[in-house]
C-alpha positions in Angstrom: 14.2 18.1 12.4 17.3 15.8 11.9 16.7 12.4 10.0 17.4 10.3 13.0 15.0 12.4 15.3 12.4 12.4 12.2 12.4 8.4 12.0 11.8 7.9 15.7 9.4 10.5 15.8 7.2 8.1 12.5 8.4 5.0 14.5 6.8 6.2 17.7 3.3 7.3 16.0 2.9 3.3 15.6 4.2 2.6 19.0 0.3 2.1 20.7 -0.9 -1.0 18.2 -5.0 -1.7 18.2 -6.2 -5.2 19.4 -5.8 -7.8 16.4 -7.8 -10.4 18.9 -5.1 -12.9 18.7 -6.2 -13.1 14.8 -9.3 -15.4 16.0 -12.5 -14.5 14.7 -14.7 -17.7 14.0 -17.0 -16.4 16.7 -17.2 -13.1 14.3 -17.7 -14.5 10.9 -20.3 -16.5 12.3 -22.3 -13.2 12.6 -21.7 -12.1 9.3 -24.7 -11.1 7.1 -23.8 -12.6 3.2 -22.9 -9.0 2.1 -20.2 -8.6 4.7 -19.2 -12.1 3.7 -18.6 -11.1 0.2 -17.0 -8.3 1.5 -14.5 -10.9 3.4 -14.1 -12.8 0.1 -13.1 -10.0 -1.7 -10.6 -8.9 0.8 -9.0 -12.1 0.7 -6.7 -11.5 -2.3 -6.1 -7.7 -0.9 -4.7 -9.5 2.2 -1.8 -11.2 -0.6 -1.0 -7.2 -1.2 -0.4 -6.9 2.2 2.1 -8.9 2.9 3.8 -8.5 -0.3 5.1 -5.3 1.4 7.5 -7.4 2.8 8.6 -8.1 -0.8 8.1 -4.0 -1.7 10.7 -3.3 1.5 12.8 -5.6 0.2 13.3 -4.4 -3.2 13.3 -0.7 -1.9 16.7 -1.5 -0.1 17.9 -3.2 -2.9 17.7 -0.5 -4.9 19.0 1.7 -2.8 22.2 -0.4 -2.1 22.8 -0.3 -5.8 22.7 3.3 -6.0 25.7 5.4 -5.8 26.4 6.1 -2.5 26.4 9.6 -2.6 22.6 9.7 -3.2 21.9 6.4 -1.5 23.1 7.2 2.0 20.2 9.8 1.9 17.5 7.3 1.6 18.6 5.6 5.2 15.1 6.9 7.0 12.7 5.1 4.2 14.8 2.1 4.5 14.8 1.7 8.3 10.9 3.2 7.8 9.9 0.4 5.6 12.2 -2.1 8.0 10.9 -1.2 10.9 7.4 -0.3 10.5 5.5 -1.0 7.5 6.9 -4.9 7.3 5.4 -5.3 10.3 2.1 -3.4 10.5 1.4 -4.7 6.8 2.1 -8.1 7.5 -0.5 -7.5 10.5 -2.6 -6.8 7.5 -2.3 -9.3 5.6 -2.4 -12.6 8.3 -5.7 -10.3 9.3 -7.7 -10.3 6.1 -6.1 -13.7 5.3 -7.4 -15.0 8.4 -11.1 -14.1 7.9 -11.7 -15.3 4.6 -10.0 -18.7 5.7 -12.5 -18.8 8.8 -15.1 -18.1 6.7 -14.2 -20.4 3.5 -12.5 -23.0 5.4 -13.3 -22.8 9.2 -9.8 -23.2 9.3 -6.8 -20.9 11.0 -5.0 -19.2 7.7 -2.5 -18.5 10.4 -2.0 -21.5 12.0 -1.3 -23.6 8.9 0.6 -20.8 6.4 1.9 -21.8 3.7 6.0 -20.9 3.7 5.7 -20.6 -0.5 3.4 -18.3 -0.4 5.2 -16.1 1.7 8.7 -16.5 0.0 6.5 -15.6 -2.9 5.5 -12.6 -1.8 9.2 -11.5 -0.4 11.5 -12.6 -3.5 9.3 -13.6 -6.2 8.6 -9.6 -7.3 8.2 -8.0 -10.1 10.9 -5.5 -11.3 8.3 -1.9 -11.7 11.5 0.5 -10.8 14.3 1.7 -11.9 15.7 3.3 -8.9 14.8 4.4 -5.1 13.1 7.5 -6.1 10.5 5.7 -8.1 9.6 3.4 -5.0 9.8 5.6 -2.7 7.6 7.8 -4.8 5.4 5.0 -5.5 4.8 3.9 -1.5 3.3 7.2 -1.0 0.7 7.4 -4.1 0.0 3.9 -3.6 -0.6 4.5 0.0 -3.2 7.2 -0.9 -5.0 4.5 -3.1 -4.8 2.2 0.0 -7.1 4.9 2.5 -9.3 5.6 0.4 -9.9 1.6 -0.3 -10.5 1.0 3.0 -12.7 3.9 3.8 -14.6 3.0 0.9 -14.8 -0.8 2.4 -15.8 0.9 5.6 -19.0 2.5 4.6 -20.2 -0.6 3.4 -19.7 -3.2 6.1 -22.7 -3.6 8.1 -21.0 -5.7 11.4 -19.7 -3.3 13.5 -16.3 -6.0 14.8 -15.6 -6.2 10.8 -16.0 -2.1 10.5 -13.3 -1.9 13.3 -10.9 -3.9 11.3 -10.9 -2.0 8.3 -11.1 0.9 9.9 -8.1 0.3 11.9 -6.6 -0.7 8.9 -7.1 2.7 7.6 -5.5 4.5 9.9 -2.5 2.7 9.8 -2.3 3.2 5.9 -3.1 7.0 6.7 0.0 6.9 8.9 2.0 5.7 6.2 1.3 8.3 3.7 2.4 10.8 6.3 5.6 9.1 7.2 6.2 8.4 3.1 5.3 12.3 2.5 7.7 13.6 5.2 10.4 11.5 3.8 10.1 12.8 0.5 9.7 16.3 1.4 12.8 16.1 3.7 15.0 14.6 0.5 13.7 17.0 -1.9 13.9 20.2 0.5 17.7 19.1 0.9 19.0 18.8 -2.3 18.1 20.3 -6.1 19.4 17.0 -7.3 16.9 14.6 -5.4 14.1 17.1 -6.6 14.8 16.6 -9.8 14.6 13.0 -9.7 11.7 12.4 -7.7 10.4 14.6 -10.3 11.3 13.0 -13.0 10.5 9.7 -10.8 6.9 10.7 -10.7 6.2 10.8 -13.8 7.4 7.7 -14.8 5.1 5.7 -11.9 2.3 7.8 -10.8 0.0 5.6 -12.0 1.8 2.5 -10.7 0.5 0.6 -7.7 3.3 -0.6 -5.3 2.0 -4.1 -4.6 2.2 -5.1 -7.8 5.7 -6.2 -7.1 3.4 -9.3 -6.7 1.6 -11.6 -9.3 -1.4 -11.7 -7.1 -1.9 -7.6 -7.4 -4.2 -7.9 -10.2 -6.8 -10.8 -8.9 -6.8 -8.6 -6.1 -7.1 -5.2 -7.5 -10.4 -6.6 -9.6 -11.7 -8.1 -6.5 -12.3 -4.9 -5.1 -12.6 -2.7 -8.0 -16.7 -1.7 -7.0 -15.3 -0.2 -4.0 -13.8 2.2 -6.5 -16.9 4.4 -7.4 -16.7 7.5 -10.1 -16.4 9.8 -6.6 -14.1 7.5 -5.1 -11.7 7.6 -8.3 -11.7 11.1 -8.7 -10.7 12.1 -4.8 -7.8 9.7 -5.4 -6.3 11.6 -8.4 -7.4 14.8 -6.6 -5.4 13.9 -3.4 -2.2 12.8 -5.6 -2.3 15.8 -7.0 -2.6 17.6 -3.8 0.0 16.4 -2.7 2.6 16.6 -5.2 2.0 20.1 -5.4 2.8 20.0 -1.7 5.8 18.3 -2.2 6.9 20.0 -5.1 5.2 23.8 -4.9 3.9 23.0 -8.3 2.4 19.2 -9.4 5.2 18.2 -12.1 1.9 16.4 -13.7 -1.3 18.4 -14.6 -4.6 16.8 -13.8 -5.7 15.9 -17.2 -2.6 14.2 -17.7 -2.5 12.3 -14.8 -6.0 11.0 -15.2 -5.2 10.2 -18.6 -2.3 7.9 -17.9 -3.9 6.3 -14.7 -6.7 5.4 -17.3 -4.4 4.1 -20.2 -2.6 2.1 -17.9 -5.7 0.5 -16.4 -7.1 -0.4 -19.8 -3.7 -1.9 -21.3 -2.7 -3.8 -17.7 -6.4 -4.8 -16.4 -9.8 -4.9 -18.9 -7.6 -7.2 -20.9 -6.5 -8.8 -17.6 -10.5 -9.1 -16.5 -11.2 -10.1 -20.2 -8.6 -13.2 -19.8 -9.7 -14.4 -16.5 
């Protein structure tokens, strides 16, 4: 499938959006038991991550603009991808789950009175995690992995059944983003020895990297949530990033002792002393 035809094909997939009801919910937090309302508190800073894909987009395109043209102009359908589709879906995300821990904490409208800092924040006040468009690109997918199995993990513990829908919605739009990243990548590195070997050589420099922390809020957020990640939970992560680099690749460029080996190394250097601090 041509390029062009591929990205209207992902661009259509998110063409029939779910019901965000208007981003009102004071009649639903009112309903919530205290467990799903730590649940909403806890989903508050994820809801910064969100949005900061506007920032992650933005980078991505830097990058590739800076890249030799050569190899650039092949990176066209993840730029009009992220452009088109996940700016807006994940900034549906993030005014979502920003909105229903300000209704519950506040009774106020997180949407109605948003604060333009935080926002320019999130779009150009990123951290710097890659070197080139391979490693984002590489790093939307894996992160995107991480992101399903978040919010399916969130699902199974939510007791309100308007609050299940959310996440669960939620879900499925992430789960439509790791398929759109994956066919991307597999397109680029079906084409061309020379973008194989450095998404190779991008995935092991970032595997264990997280794409949202282009923002300063990622780790507040990542903690937050970190009892959603059980032993089981973990494990099908790494188990599904290896899965699919070895669909991408034939082979995984990273065995799985070595990948859980790094994911834990970085976790201990970039977030126990983080947890330690705070």
């Amino acid at each position: 499938m041509h390029g062009a035809r591929n990205i209207l094909r992902l661009l259509k997939l998110g063409d029939n959006k779910w019901d965000v009801g208007n981003y009102n919910y004071v009649d639903m937090v009112k309903e919530l038991s205290p467990h799903d309302q730590e649940i909403v508190k806890a989903l508050d800073n994820i809801g910064d991550g969100e949005l900061s894909a506007i920032g992650i987009i933005v980078q991505h395109q830097n990058l590739v603009k800076n890249y030799p043209r050569e190899l650039a102009k092949d990176f066209y359908e993840s730029v009009m991808y992220g452009f088109c589709m996940i700016n807006y879906e994940e900034m549906r995300h993030g005014f979502m789950l920003k909105e229903l821990a300000s209704q519950l904490n506040t009774g106020q409208s997180f949407v109605d009175n948003v604060d333009g800092s935080l926002i320019h924040e999130l779009m150009f006040e990123t951290n710097e995690l890659y070197k080139d468009p391979y490693e984002s690109l590489m790093s939307y997918l894996l992160g995107e992995i991480t992101n399903v199995e978040l919010y399916a993990s969130v699902e199974s513990h939510v007791e309100h059944e308007g609050l299940r829908n959310i996440v669960r919605n939620i879900k499925k739009d992430e789960q439509a983003h790791k398929g759109a990243w994956l066919s991307i990548i597999k397109r680029m590195v079906q084409s061309s020895e020379t973008h194989r070997e450095k998404f190779i050589a991008a995935t092991k420099a970032i595997h264990f990297i997280h794409q949202a922390e282009v923002s300063k809020y990622f780790k507040n957020g990542a903690l937050s949530v970190q009892k959603f990640f059980t032993p089981s939970v973990s494990k099908f992560i790494l188990d599904e990033k290896h899965k699919f680099l070895t669909d991408i690749f034939g082979e995984s460029p990273i065995d799985k002792k070595q990948m859980l080996t790094e994911h834990l190394d970085y976790f201990n250097e970039n977030f126990v002393a983080h947890a330690t601090a705070v």
